[in-house]
DSSP file (Angstrom, degrees, kcal/mol; ACC not computed):
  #  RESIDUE AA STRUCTURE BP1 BP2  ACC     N-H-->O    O-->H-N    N-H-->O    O-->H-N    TCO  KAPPA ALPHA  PHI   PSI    X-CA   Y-CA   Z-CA
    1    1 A X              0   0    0      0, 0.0    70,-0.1     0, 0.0     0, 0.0   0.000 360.0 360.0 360.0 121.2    0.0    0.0    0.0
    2    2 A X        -     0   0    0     68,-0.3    68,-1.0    67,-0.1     2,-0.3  -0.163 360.0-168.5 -70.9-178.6    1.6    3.0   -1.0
    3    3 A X  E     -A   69   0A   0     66,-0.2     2,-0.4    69,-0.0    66,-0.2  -0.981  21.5-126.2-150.5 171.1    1.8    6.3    1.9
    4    4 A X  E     -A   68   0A   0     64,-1.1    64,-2.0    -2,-0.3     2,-0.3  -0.968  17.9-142.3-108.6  99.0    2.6    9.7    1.8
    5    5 A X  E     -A   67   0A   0     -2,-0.4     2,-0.4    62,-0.2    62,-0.2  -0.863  23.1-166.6-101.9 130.2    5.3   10.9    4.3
    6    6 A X  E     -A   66   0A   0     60,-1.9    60,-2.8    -2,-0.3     2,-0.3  -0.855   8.6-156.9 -88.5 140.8    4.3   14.3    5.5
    7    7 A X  E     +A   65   0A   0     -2,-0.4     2,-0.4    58,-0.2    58,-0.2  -0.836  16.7 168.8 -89.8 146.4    6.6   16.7    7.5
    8    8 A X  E     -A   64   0A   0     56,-1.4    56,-2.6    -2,-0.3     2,-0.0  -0.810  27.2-133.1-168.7 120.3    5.1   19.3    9.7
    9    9 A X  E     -A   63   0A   0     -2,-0.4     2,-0.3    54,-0.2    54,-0.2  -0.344  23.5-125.4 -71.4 143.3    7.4   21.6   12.3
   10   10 A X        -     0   0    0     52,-4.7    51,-0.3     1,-0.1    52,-0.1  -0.648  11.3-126.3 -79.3 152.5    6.2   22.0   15.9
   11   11 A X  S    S-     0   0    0     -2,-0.3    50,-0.2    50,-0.1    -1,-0.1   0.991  93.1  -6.2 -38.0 -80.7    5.7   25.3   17.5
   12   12 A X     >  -     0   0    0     49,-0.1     4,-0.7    48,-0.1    50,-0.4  -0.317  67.1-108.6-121.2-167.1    8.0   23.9   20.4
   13   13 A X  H  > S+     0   0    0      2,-0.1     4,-3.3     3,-0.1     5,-0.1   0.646 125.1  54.6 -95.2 -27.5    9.9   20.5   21.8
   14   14 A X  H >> S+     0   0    0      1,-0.2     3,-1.4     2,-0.2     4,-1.3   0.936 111.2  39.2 -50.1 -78.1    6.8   20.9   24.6
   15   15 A X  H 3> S+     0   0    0      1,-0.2     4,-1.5     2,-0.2    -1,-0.2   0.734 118.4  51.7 -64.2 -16.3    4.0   21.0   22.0
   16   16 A X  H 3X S+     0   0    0     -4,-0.7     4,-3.8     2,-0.2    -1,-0.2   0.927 114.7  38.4 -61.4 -51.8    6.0   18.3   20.0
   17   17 A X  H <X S+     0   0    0     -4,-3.3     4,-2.0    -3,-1.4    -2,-0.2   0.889 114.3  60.0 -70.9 -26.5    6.4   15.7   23.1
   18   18 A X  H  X S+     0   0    0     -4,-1.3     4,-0.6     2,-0.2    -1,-0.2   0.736 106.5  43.2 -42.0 -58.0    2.8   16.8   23.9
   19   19 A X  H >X S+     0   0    0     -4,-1.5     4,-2.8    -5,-0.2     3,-1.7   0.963 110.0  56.9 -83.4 -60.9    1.6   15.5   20.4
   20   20 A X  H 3X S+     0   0    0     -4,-3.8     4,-5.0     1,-0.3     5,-0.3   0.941 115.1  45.7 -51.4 -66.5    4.0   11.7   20.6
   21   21 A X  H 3X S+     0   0    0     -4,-2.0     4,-1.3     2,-0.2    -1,-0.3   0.687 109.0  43.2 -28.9 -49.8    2.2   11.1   23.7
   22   22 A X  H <<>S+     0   0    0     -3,-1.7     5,-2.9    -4,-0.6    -2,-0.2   0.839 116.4  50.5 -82.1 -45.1   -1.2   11.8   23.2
   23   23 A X  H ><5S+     0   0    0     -4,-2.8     3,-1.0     3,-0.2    -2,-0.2   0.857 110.5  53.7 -62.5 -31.5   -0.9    9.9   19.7
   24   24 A X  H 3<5S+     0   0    0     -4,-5.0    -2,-0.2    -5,-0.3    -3,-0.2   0.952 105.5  54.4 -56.6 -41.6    0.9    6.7   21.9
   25   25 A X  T 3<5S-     0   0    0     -4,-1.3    -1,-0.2    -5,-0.3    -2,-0.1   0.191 129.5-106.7 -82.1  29.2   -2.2    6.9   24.1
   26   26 A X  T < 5S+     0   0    0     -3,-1.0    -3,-0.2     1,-0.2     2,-0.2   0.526  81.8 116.4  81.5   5.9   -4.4    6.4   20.7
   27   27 A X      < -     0   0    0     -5,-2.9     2,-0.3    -6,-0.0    -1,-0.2  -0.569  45.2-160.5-108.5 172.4   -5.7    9.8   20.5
   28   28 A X        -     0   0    0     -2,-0.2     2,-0.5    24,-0.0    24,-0.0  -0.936  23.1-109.3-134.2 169.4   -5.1   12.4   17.6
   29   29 A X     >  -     0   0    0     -2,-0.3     4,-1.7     1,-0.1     5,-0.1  -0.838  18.7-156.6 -85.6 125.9   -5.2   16.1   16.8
   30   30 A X  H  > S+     0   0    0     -2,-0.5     4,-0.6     2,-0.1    -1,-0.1   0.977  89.4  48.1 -45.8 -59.3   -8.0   17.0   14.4
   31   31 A X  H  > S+     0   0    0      1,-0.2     4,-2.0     2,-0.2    -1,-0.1   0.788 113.8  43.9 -73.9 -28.1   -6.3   20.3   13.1
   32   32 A X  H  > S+     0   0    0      2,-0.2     4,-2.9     1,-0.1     5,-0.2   0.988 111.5  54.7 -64.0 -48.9   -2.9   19.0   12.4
   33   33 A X  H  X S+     0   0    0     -4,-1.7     4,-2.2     1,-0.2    -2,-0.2   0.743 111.7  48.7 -67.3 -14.9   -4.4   15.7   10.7
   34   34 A X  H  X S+     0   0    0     -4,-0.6     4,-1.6     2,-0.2    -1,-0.2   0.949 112.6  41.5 -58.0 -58.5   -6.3   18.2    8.5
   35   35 A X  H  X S+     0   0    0     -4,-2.0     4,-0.8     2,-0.2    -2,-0.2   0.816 111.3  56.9 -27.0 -61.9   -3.4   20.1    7.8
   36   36 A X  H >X S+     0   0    0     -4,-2.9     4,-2.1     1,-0.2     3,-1.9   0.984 116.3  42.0 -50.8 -59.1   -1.4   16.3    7.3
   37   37 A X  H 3X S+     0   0    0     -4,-2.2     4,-2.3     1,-0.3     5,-0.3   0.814 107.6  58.9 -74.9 -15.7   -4.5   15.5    4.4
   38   38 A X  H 3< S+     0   0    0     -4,-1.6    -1,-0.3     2,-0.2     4,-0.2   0.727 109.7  45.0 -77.0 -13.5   -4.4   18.9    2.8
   39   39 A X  H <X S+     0   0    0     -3,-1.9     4,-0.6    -4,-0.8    -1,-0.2   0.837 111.3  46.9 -69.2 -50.9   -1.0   18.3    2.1
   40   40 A X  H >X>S+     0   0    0     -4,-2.1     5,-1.3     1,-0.2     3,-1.3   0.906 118.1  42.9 -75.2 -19.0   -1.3   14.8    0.9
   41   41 A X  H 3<5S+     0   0    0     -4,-2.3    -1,-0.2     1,-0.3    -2,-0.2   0.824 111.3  60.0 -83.9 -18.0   -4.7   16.0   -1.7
   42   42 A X  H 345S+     0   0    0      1,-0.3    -1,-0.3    -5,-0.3    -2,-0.2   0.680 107.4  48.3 -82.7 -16.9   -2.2   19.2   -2.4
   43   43 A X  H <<5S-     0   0    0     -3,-1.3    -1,-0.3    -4,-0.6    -2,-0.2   0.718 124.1-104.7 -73.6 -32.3    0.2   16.3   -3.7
   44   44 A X  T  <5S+     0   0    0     -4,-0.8    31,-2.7     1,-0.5    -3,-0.2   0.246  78.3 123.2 125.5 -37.8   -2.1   14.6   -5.7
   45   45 A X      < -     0   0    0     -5,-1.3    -1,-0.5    29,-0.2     2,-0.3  -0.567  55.9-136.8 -96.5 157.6   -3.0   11.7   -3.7
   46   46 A X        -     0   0    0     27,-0.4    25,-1.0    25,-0.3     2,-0.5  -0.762  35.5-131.4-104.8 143.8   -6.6   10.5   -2.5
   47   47 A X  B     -C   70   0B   0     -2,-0.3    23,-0.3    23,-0.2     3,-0.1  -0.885  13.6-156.3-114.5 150.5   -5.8    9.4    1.2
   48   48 A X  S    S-     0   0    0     21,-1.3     2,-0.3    -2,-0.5    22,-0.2   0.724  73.1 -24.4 -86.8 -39.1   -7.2    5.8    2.2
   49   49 A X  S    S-     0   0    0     20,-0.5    20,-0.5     1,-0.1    -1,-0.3  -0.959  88.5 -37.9-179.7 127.1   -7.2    6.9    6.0
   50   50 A X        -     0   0    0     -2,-0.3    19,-0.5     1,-0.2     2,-0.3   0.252  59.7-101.4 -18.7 145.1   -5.8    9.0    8.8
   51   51 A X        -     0   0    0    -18,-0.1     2,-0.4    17,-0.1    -1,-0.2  -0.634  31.4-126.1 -91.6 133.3   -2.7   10.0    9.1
   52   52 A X  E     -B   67   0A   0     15,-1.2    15,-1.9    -2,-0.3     2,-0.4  -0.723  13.0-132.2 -72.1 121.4    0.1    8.4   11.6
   53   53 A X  E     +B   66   0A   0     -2,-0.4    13,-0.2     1,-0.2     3,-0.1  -0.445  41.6 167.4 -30.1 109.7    2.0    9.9   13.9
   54   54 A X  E     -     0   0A   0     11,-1.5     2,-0.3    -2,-0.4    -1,-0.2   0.542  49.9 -33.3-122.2 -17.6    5.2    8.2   12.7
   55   55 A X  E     -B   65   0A   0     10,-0.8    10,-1.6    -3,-0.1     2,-0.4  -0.980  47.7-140.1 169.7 166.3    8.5    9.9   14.3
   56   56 A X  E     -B   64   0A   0     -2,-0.3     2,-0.3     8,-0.2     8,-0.2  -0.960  23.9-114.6-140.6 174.9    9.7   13.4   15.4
   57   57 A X        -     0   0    0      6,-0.6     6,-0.4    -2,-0.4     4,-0.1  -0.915  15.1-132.7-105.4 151.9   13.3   15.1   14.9
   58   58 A X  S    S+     0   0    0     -2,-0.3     4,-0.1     4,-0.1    -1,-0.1   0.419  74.1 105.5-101.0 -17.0   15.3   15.9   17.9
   59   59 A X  S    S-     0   0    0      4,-0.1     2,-0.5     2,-0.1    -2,-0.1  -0.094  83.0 -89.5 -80.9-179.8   16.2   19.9   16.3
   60   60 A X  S    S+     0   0    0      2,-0.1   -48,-0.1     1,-0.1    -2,-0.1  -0.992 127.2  39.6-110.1 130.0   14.6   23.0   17.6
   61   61 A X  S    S-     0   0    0     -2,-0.5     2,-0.2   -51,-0.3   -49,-0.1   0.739 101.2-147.3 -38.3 135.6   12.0   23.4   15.9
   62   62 A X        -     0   0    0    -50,-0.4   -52,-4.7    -4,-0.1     2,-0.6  -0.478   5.8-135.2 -89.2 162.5   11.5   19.7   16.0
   63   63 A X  E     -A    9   0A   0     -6,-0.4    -6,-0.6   -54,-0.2     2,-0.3  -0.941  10.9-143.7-127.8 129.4    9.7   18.3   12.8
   64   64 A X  E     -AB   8  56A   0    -56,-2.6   -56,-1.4    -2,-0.6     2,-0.5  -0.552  20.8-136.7 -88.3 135.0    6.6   15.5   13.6
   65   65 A X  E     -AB   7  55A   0    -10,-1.6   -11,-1.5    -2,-0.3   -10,-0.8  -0.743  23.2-159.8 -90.6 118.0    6.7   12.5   10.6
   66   66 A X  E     -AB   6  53A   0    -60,-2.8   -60,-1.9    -2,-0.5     2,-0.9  -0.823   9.7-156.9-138.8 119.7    3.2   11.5    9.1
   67   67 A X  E     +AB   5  52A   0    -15,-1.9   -15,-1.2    -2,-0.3     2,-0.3  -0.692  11.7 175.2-139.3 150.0    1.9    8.6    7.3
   68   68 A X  E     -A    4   0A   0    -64,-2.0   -64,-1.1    -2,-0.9     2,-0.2  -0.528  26.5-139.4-101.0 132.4   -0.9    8.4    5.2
   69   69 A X  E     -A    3   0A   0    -20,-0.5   -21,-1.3   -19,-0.5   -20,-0.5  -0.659  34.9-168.6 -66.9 156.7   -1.9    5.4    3.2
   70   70 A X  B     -C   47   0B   0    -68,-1.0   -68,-0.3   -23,-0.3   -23,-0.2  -0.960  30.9 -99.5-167.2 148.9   -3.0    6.8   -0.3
   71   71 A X        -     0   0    0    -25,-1.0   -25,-0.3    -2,-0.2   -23,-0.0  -0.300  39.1-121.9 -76.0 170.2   -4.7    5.4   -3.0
   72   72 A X  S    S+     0   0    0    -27,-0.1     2,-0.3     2,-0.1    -1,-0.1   0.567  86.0  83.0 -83.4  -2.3   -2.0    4.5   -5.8
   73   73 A X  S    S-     0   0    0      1,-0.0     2,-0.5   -27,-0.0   -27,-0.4  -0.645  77.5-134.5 -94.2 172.2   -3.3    6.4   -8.6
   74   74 A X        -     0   0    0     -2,-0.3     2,-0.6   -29,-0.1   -29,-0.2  -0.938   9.4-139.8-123.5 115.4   -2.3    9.8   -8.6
   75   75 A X              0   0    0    -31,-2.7    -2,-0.0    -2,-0.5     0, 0.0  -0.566 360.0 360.0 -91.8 133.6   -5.1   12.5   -9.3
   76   76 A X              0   0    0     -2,-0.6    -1,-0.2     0, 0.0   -31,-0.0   0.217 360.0 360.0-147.3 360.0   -3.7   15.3  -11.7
């Protein structure tokens, strides 16, 4: 199945650890995962599902990892 890796910086290393957490305990953010799909339809791709929290980067800003499964055709 293909996916879509989005990047998307945090405000801070708070609101970053803030986000890893709350996505380990199963919840999401609405307005980032909006954000996450407006990116992937702004690619091109039809997304299958919500996007994962997948990883963060250690720098200041840190940058949050998302991925979306997406269908394999590409709409253009």
């Amino acid at each position: 199945m293909p996916l879509k890796r989005t990047e998307i910086t945090a405000e801070s290393r708070e609101e970053a650890r803030r986000l890893v957490e709350l996505y380990r305990k199963g919840g999401h953010d609405q307005a980032l995962e909006n954000e996450v799909t407006d990116d992937v339809v702004e690619h091109g791709f039809t997304p299958r599902g919500r996007p994962r929290l997948t990883g963060t980067t250690n720098g200041n800003p840190p940058i949050l990892f998302f991925d979306t499964d997406v269908y394999p055709d590409i709409r253009r």
